[in-house]
Every structure is written in C-alpha cells, then in structure tokens.
N, C-alpha and C positions, 0 to 999 in steps of 0.2 A: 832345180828342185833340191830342198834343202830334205837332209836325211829328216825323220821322225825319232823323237826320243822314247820310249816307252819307259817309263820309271814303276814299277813294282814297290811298295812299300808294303812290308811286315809288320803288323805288331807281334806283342806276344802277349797271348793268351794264358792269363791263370786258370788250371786247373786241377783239379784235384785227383788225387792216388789213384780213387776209387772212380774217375773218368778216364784217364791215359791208360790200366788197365783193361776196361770196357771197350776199347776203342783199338790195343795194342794184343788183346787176349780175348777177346771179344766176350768178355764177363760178364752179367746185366749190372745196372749201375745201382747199387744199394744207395737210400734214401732212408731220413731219417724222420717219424712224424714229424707234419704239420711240414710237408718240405716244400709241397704246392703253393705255399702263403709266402715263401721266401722266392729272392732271385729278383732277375730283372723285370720280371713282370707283375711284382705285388700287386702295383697297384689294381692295375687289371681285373688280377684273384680277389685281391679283396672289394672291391665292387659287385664282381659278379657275386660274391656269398654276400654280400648286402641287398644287392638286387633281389635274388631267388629265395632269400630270408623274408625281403618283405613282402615278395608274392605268395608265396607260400603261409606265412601269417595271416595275410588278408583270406587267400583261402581258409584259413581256418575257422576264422572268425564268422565269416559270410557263412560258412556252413554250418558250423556252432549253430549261430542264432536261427535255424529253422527247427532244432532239434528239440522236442517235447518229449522224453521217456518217461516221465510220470502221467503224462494226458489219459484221459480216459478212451480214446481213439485207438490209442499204441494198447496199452494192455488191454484190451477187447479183442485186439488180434488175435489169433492161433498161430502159434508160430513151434517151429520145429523143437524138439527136443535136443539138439545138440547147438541151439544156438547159443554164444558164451553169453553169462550175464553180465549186464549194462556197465557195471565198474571195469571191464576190460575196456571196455572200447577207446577212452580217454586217455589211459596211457600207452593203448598198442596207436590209437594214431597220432601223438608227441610224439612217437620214438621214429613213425614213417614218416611225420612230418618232416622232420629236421633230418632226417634220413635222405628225404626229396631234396631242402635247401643247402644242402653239405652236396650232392654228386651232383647236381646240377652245376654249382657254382662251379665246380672242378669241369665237368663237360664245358660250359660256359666259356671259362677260361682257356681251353682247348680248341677248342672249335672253331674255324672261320665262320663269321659274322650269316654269310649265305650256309651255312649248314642246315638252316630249318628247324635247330634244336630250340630256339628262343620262343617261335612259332607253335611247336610241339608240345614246346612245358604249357605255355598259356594255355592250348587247346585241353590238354591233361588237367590243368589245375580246374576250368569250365568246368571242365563235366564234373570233378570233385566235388567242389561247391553245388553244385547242380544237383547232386544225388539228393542230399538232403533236402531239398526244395522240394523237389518229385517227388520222396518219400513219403517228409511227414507237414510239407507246407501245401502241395496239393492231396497227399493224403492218396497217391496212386502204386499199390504195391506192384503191380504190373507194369507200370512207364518204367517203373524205379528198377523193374529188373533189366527192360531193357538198356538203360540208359548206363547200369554199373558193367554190362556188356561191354558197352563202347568204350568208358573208364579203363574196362580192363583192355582191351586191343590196342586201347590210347598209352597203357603203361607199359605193354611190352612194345612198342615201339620206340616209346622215351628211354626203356633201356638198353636197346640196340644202338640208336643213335647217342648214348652216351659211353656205350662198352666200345664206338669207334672211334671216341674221344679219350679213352682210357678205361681198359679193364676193370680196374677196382671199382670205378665210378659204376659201369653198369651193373657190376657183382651188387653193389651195396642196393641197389634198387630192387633187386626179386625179392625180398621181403615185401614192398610195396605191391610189386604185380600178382604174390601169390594171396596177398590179403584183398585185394581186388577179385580177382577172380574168387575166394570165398565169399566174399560179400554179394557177387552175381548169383554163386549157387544160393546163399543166402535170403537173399530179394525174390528171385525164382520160387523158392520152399514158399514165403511169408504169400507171392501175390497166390499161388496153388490153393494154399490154405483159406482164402480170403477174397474169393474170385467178386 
C-alpha cells in the first residue's frame, strides 16, 4: 500500500476592513446603498428585481383596468366618511408597488429556490389583481371585503417569509400589509353600507 497524499490548497481571500473586523470583533458588516445589486451574485439580484418588477407591473395593470371611479355604480355607493379621496390611491399604490418589486427581488435573491417565497408572491399579487375585479368588475362590495381579507393574511406572510430572507426586506413591506388590512376595514364599511 502506497501512503495517500492529501494536498490542502489555500487561496486568499480579498476582503475588506469592515469584514475582517466583523468577523475578528464580531461588528455587523456596514453596507453601502444599493450593495445588494453588487458582488458575485448580480446577476441573480438583478434578475430577480426584473423578474418581481414585471410581475408586479402586470399586476398593476390587470388591476388598473377593472377600475371605474367616476362610473355611476361607484358613486351611488355610500361609503364611509373617512375614506381618503380617489387622488390618494394612485400614488399610495406606486410607492407599494415598487415597494413589493424592490423586497421581493432582494427576498428572491436570498432565499433558496424551495423557500415557497416565489409561490407566495404570485398567490399575493392574485388576489391583488383580483380585488379590483371583485370590487368593481363584479360590482360585489361584500366578496371584495372578503377577498382583501385574504390579500391581507397573504401580505403578512409575504412579509415574514421575506424578513427570513432579510430584515430590511420584510421591514419595507408593513406599509403594504397595513394598507391591506385598511383596505379590508375599508371593503367591510362600503359592503355594510351597501348590503
């Protein structure tokens, strides 16, 4: 029997100041914006904010186009006193949109492929698009409330499974979940008023 050689080969590793501290002094590792988009794994990142950009667009659009607030159906309703007027809406859901396609891609990129987050957003952006349809394309203010229920159950889980893919990422999402759940309260007041 001849001996076995085992050969051990080193590279070395570039790393930065503010790693070998974190690592040596156990520091957290400061990041500079937009640091997610950089590294060996761009490409990845940037896929996935391409990917979750265009789903999230398409949702918007699909859901866009069921929406009538000048029809004479919509203002016939009786609707609550504190609900905001129609000029908020369009830019409070831009800012949750791309709010959606920005942490997601970041969960996305995070997350092994079996995490269930890819599956999660799709089911999430469903019932998004779907509200609208329920609302004011079947014209049922009562589906509509249940259905933004589920919207909302659906977004605090997307932001769970994205806060275990990284903190910030789920952080940036409870604007979304708490605008969901006033939209349920919302839906709820409109089908009450309008049985």
């Amino acid at each position: 029997m001849s001996p076995c050689l085992i050969r051990v080969v080193l590279r070395p590793v570039a790393i930065t100041r503010e790693q070998h501290l974190a690592v040596t002094e156990r520091r957290p590792v400061v990041r500079e914006a937009g640091w997610w988009l950089r590294g060996d794994n761009r490409w990845m990142r940037w896929r996935a904010l391409v990917g979750s950009g265009v789903a999230v667009a398409a949702t918007a659009v699909v859901g866009a186009s069921a929406v009538d607030a000048d029809g004479v159906w919509f203002r016939e309703l009786r609707k609550p006193r504190w609900q905001p007027p129609p000029q908020v809406f369009g830019p409070v859901w831009t800012a949750l949109y791309a709010d959606i396609a920005v942490s997601s891609a970041v969960a996305l990129s995070k997350l092994p492929r079996r995490s269930g987050f890819a599956p999660a957003l799709t089911a999430n952006l469903l019932l998004n698009a779907g509200w609208t349809w329920v609302f004011w394309g079947a014209r049922r203010p009562s589906w509509a409330a249940v259905e933004a229920a589920a919207l909302t159950a659906s977004s605090v889980d997307l932001l769970a499974r994205a806060a275990r893919a990284d903190a910030r990422a789920g952080a940036a999402l409870a604007p979304y979940v708490a605008w969901c759940a006033f939209a349920t309260a919302l839906s709820t007041a409109i089908a009450r008023r309008n049985p």
